[in-house]
C-alpha positions in Angstrom: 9.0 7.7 -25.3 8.6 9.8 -22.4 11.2 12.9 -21.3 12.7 13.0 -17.9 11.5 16.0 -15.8 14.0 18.1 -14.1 14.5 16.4 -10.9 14.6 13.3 -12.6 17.4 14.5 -15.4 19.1 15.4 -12.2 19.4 12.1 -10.2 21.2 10.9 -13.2 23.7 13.9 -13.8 24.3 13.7 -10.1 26.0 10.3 -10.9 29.5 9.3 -10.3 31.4 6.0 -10.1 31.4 6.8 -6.6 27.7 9.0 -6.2 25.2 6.4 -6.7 22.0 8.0 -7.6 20.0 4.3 -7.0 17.6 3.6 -4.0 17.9 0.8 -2.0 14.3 -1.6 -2.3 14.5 -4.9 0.3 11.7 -6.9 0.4 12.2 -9.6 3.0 9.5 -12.1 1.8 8.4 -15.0 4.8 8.0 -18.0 2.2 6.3 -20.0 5.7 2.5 -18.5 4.8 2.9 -21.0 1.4 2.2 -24.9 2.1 4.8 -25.0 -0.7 7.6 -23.4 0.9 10.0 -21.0 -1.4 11.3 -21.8 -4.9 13.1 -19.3 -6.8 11.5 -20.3 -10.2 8.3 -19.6 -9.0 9.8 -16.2 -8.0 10.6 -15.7 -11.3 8.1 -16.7 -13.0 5.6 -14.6 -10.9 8.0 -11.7 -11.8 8.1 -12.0 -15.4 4.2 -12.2 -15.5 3.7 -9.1 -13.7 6.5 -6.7 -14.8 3.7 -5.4 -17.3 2.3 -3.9 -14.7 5.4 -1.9 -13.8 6.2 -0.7 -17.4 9.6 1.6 -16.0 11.4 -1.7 -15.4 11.5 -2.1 -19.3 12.6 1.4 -19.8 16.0 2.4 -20.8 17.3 6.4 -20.9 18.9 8.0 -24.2 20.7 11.1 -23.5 19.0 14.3 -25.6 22.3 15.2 -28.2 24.5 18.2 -26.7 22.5 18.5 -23.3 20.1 20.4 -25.2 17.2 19.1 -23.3 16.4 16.2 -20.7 17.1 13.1 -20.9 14.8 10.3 -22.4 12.7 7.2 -21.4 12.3 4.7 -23.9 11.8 0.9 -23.7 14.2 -1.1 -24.2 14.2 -3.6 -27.3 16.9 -5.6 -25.5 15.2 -6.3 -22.4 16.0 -9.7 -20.6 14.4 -10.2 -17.1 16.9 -12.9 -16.3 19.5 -9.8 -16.5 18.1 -8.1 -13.7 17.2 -11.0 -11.8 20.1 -12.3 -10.2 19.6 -15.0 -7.1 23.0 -15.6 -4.7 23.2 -17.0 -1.6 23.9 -14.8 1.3 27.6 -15.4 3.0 27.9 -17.5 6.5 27.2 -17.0 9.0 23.9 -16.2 7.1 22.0 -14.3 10.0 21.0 -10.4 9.4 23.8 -8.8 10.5 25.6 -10.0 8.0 22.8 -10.1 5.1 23.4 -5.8 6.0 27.0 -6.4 4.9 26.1 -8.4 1.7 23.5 -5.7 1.3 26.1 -2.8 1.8 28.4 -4.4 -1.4 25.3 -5.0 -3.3 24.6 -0.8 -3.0 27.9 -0.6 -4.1 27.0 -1.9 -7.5 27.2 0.8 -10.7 24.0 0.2 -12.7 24.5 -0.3 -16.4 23.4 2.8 -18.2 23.1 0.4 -21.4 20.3 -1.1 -19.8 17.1 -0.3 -17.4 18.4 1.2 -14.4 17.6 -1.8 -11.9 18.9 -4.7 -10.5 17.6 -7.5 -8.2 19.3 -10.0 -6.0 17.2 -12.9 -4.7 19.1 -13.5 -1.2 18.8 -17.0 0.0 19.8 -19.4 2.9 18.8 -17.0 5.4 19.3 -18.3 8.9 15.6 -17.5 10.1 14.1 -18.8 6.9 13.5 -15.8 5.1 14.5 -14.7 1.6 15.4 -11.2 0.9 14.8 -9.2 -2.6 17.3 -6.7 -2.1 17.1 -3.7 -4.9 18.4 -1.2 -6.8 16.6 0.8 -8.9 17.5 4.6 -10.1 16.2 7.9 -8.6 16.0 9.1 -12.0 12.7 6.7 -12.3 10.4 7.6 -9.3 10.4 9.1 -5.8 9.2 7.6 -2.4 5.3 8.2 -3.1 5.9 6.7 -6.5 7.9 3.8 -5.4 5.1 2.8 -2.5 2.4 2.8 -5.7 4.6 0.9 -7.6 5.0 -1.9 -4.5 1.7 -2.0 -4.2 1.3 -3.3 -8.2 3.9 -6.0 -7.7 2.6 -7.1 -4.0 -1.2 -7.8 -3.8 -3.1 -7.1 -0.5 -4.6 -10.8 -0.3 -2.6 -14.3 -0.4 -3.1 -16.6 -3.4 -3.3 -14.1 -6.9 -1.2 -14.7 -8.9 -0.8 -12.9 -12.3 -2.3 -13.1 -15.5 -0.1 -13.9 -18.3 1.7 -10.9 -19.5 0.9 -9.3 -22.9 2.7 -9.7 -25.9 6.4 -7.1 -25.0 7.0 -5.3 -29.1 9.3 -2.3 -28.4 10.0 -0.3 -31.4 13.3 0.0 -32.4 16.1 2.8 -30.1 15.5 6.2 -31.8 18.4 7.6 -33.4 20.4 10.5 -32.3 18.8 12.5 -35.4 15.4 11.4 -33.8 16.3 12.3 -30.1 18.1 15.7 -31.2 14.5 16.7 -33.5 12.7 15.8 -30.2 14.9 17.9 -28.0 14.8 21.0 -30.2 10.9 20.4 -30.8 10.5 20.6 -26.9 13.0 23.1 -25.5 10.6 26.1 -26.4 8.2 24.2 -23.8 10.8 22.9 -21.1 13.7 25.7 -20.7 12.0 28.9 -21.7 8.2 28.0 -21.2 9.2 27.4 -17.2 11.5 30.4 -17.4 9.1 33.2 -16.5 7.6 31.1 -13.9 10.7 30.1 -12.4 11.6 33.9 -12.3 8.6 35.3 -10.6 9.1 32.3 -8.2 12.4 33.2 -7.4 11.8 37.0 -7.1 8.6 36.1 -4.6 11.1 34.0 -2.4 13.6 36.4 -2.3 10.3 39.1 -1.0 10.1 36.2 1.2 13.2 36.1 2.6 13.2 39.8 3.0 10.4 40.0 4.8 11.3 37.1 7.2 14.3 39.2 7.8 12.5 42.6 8.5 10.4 40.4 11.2 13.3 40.1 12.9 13.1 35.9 12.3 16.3 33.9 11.5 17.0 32.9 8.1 15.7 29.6 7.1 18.5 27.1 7.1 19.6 26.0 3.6 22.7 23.6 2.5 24.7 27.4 1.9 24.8 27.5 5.6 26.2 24.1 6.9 28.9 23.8 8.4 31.3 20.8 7.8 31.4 18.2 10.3 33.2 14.1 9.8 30.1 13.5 8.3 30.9 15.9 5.8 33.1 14.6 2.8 33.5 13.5 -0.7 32.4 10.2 -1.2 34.4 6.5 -1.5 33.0 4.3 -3.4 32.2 1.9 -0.2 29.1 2.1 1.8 27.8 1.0 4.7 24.4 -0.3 5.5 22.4 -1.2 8.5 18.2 -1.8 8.3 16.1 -3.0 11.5 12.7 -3.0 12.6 11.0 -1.8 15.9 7.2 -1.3 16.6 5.8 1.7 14.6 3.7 1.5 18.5 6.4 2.8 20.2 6.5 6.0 18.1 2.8 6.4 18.4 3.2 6.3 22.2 5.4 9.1 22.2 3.5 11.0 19.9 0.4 10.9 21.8 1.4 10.9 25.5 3.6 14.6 24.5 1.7 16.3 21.8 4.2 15.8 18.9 3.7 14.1 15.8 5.6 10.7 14.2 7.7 12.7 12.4 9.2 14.8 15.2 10.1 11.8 17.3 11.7 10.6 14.2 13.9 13.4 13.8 14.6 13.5 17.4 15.8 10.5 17.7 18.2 10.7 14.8 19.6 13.8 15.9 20.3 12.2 19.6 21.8 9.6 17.4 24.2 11.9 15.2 24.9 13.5 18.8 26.6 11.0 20.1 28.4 9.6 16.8 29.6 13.3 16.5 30.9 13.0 19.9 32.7 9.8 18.8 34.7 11.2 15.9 36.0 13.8 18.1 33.8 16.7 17.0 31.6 19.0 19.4 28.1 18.9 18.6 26.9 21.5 20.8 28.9 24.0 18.8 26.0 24.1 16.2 23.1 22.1 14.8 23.2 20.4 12.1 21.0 21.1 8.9 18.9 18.0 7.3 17.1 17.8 3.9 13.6 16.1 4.0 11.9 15.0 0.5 8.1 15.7 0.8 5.3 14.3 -1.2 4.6 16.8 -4.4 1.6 16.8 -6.3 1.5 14.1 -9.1 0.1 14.5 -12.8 -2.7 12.2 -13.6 -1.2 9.1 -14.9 2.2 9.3 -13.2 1.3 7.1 -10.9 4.6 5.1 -10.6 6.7 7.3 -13.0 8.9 10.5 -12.2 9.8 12.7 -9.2 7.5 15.0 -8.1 8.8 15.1 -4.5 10.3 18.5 -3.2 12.5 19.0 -0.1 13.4 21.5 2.1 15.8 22.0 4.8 15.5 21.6 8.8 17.5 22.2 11.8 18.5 19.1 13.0 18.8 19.9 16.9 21.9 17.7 17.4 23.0 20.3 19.7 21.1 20.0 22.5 21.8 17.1 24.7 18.4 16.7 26.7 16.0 14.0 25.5 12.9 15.8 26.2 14.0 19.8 25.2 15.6 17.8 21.8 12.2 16.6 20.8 10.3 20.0 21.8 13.4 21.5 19.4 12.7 19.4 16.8 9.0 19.6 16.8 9.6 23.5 16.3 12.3 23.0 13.9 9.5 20.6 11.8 7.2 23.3 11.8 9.0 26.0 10.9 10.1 23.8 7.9 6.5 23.0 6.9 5.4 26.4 7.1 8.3 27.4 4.4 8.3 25.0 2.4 4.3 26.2 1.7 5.7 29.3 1.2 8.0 28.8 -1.3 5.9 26.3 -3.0 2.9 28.5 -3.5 5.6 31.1 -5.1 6.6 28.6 -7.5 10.6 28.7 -6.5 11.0 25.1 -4.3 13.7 22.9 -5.5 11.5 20.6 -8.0 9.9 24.0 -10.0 13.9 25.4 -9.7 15.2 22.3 -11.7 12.7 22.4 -14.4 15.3 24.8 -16.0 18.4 23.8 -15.1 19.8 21.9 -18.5 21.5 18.6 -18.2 25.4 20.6 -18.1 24.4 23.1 -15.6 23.5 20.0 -13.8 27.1 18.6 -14.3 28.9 21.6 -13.4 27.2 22.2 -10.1 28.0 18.5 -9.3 31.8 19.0 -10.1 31.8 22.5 -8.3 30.6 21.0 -4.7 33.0 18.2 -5.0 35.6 20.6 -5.7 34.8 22.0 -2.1 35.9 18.8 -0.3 32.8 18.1 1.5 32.5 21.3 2.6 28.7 22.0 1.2 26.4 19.7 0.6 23.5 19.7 -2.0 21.8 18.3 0.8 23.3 20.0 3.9 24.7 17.6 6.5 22.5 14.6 6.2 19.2 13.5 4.7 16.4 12.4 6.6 13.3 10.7 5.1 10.3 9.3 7.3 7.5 7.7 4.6 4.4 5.9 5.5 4.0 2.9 3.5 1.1 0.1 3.4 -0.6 -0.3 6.8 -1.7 -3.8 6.1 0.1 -7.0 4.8 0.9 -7.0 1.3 1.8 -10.8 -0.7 3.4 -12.4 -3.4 0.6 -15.6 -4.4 0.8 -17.0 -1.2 4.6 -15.5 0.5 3.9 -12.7 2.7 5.7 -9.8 2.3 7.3 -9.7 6.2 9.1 -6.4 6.0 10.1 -3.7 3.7 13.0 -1.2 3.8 13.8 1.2 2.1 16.6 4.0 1.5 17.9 6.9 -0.7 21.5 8.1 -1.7 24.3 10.2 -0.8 25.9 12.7 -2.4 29.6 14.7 -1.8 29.1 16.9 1.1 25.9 14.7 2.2 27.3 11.3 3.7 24.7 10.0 6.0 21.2 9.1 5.4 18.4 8.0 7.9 15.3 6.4 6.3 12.3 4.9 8.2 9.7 3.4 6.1 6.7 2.3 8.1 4.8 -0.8 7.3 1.9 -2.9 8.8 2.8 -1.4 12.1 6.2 -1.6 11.4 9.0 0.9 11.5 11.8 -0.5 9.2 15.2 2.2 10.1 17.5 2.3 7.5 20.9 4.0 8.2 23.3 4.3 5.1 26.6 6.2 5.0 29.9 6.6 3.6 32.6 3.4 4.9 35.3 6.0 5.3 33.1 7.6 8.5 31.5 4.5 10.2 32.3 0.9 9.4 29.9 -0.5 12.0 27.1 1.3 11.0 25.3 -1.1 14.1 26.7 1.9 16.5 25.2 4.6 15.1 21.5 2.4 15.2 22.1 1.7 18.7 22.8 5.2 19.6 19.0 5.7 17.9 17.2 3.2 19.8 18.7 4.1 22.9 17.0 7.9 22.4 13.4 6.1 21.4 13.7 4.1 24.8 14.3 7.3 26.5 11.5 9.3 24.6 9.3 6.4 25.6 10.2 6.2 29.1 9.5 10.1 29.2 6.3 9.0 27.6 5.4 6.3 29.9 5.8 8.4 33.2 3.5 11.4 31.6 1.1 8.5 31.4 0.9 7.5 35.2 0.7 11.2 35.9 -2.4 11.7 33.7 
C-alpha cells in the first residue's frame, strides 16, 4: 500500500466524464531493425515479462472513507495484462494523419477506476511500416520526470535484451473499508495538520513576497486569477483533438545559439506565434492582451520514487501572443521565462508553490474547487489559458529486443477553463510537438501545427542571417 500525495489525490478528483486526468504515451516502434520483422505476440510477451519492472501498472486506487485523507495505491489482485493490452488496426487510409484521428478517440477513452489506471492500444497496418503503442495512463501515477524513468525501464538503450522471466505476481487481498478508514485516521495527524504550519508560513512568506514585488514598483506575477477568457477558454466536451509531429530538435538548437536564448524560449515563442494567429482565426484580437501559460517543472524526488508520484510544480508565464513580430516575440518570451524561473525559486524556497499548497487540500476541497471553476463557464482556468510543457527525454535510441523505439510523444490534459495544450518531448535529436485541445475550438488541429512551424522557419531564418553577419 502506498498513499497518493497531494498533487497526485488531485489529478484524480480533477476527473470528469469529460476532464480526463490521463497522459497521452505513443511509442512509435520501427519493427525494420529486427531480421524478424513485428509480431504482436512477441510484443506481448516482452511486455508481460517486464511489467515487474514497472510495479504502478499493477496498482489499483481505493478511495480513503469520507475524504478523510488521500487516496490509496494498492495492487491489484485482479490484474490481467491482456485487459490493458488491446491491439486494433488503424482505420484506412492508414497513413499519420489519420493514426492522429484514431489517436484523438483513443484519448477520449474513460479509464476504468475498478482497475489500474492504464490502457494500451497496439496500432497496426501502418502505411510506412511502423506500429504505434499509443497510451493512456493517469496523472494520478507519475509526472513527466517520472514517466521518462519509467520509459527508460520498459525500453533498453541497446538492441537484443530481452527480459528475464518475471517473478512470481501474489497480491494480498483489497483492504477493506474498516482497513482504509484505520489507515486514513492513523495518517491525517501526519498529512493535513503535520503540513499545516508549513504550508502557513509558506503562504505568509509569499504573500511578503508579493508585497514587496509590489513596493518595487514590479508588476504582479501572472497567475490563472488574472486570465482573461478567450475561444480557447471553455468548459470541456468530451471530444478531443490531437495532432503529434516531429521536426529536428537541430533547428531549435540553431536558434538558441545564433540569438542568445535558450530551447525553451524558442519553444514558447513559437507557440505563442501559433496561438496568435489561431486567435486571429476565431475572430478574437490577440494584441488586446497576452495570454497566461502554466509550465510543470521538475520537483525534487524522494529516494525511491523513482517512477511513482508527482513531484513536479508549475508556475505561470506570460505567453506573449500579443506581439506580432517574430524576433521582439522571442526576446518577450525569453524575459517572460525568466521572470517565471526567478518566482517560481522564490516561492519554492518559501514553501507555498502549488505541489507544498496541495499537500493540505483534502480530497472534497479538491471536488469543490473543480465544480466552482466549471461553474464559471470557462472563464478561469486552474491552469490559465493553456498549458505548455517542453521535456527533455533520452538523447540516444532506446529498444524493445531488437525494434527500435523510432519516436516518442508525449502529452498532458485539459481541464475547464484550460483547453489547449502544447507538448514537445525531445528525443534522440528529435523534437516530437504534440498539440491537444478541445473538438469544440479546432477540429483540424493540423492548422494550428502549421501555424507553429511556420514561426520556427521564421526564427531560423532570423537565425541563419545573424550567422552570415557574424
Amino acid at each position: 500500500m502506498k498513499r497518493l500525495n497531494g498533487v497526485d489525490s488531485f489529478m484524480l478528483r480533477m476527473e470528469t466524464s469529460k476532464a480526463y486526468m490521463h497522459t497521452f504515451k505513443i511509442a512509435i516502434i520501427d519493427p525494420s531493425t529486427d531480421p524478424d520483422g513485428w509480431s504482436f505476440d512477441k510484443f506481448r510477451a516482452e511486455a508481460a515479462r517486464r511489467i515487474h519492472l514497472i510495479p504502478v501498472l499493477r496498482w489499483r486506487y481505493l478511495d480513503a472513507p469520507l475524504g478523510l485523507n488521500h487516496p490509496y495505491w494498492v495492487e491489484d489482485p485482479d490484474f490481467q495484462l491482456d485487459y490493458h493490452i488491446r491491439r486494433v488496426a488503424c482505420p484506412p487510409p492508414a497513413d499519420h494523419k489519420n493514426l492522429c484521428a484514431f489517436m484523438a478517440d483513443i484519448y477520449a477513452y474513460q479509464l476504468d477506476r475498478d482497475r489500474p489506471l492504464w490502457m494500451m492500444w497496439v496500432v497496426e497496418g501502418l502505411a510506412d511500416g511502423t506500429v504505434a503503442c499509443v497510451m493512456l495512463v493517469h496523472h494520478a501515477y507519475v509526472d513527466g520526470v517520472g514517466a521518462s524513468w519509467l520509459m527508460q525501464r520498459f525500453y533498453q538503450p541497446q538492441p537484443g535484451i530481452t527480459g528475464d522471466d518475471p517473478p512470481a505476481y501474489a497480491p494480498p487481498p483489497l483492504p477493506s473499508r474498516l482497513t482504509r478508514l484505520g489507515w486514513a485516521l492513523r495518517d491525517f495527524p501526519e498529512v493535513a495538520i503535520g503540513n499545516m504550519p508549513k504550508v502557513a508560513v509558506g503562504m505568509w512568506r509569499r504573500f511578503a513576497l508579493e508585497r514587496k514585488r509590489k513596493s518595487a514598483g514590479l508588476p504582479a506575477h501572472p497567475a490563472a486569477g488574472q486570465m482573461k477568457q478567450t475561444p480557447l477558454n471553455v468548459n470541456l466536451s468530451a471530444g478531443r483533438t490531437f495532432v503529434c509531429d516531429s521536426v529536428p530538435l537541430a533547428d531549435f538548437v540553431a536558434v538558441s545559439k545564433a540569438l542568445g536564448v535558450t530551447i525553451n524560449d524558442v519553444f514558447s515563442s513559437c507557440a505563442a506565434g501559433a496561438v496568435r494567429r489561431l486567435l486571429v482565426d476565431l475572430d478574437y484580437d490577440p494584441d488586446s492582451h497576452p495570454l497566461i501559460g502554466a509550465t510543470p517543472f521538475a520537483g525534487e524526488r524522494p529516494t525511491g520514487m523513482e517512477g511513482l508520484g508527482n513531484f513536479a510544480t508549475q508556475d505561470f508565464c506570460w505567453l506573449r501572443s500579443d506581439v506580432a513580430d517574430p524576433l521582439r516575440r522571442l526576446a518577450a518570451s525569453h524575459q517572460a521565462n525568466v521572470e517565471m524561473k526567478e518566482h517560481l525559486s522564490q516561492v519554492k524556497d518559501a514553501g507555498a508553490d502549488i505541489s507544498a499548497l496541495l499537500q493540505v487540500v483534502p480530497p472534497w476541497g479538491i471536488t469543490l474547487i473543480r465544480k466552482a471553476i466549471h461553474r464559471r463557464g470557462g472563464s478561469f482556468g486552474f491552469l490559465g489559458n493553456l498549458v505548455l510543457s517542453n521535456v527533455p527525454g533520452p538523447k540516444e535510441p532506446l529498444y524493445l529486443d531488437r525494434w527500435k523505439l523510432d519516436k516518442w510523444f508525449s502529452t498532458g490534459q485539459l481541464v475547464d477553463g484550460t483547453a489547449l495544450n502544447i507538448t514537445m518531448w525531445s528525443y534522440n535529436g528529435q523534437a516530437n510537438i504534440c498539440i491537444l485541445t478541445d473538438r469544440q475550438i479546432l477540429q483540424d488541429g493540423w492548422q494550428l501545427y502549421g501555424y507553429f512551424i511556420d514561426e520556427l522557419h521564421a526564427l531560423l531564418a532570423v537565425a541563419d542571417t545573424e550567422a552570415v553577419v557574424h
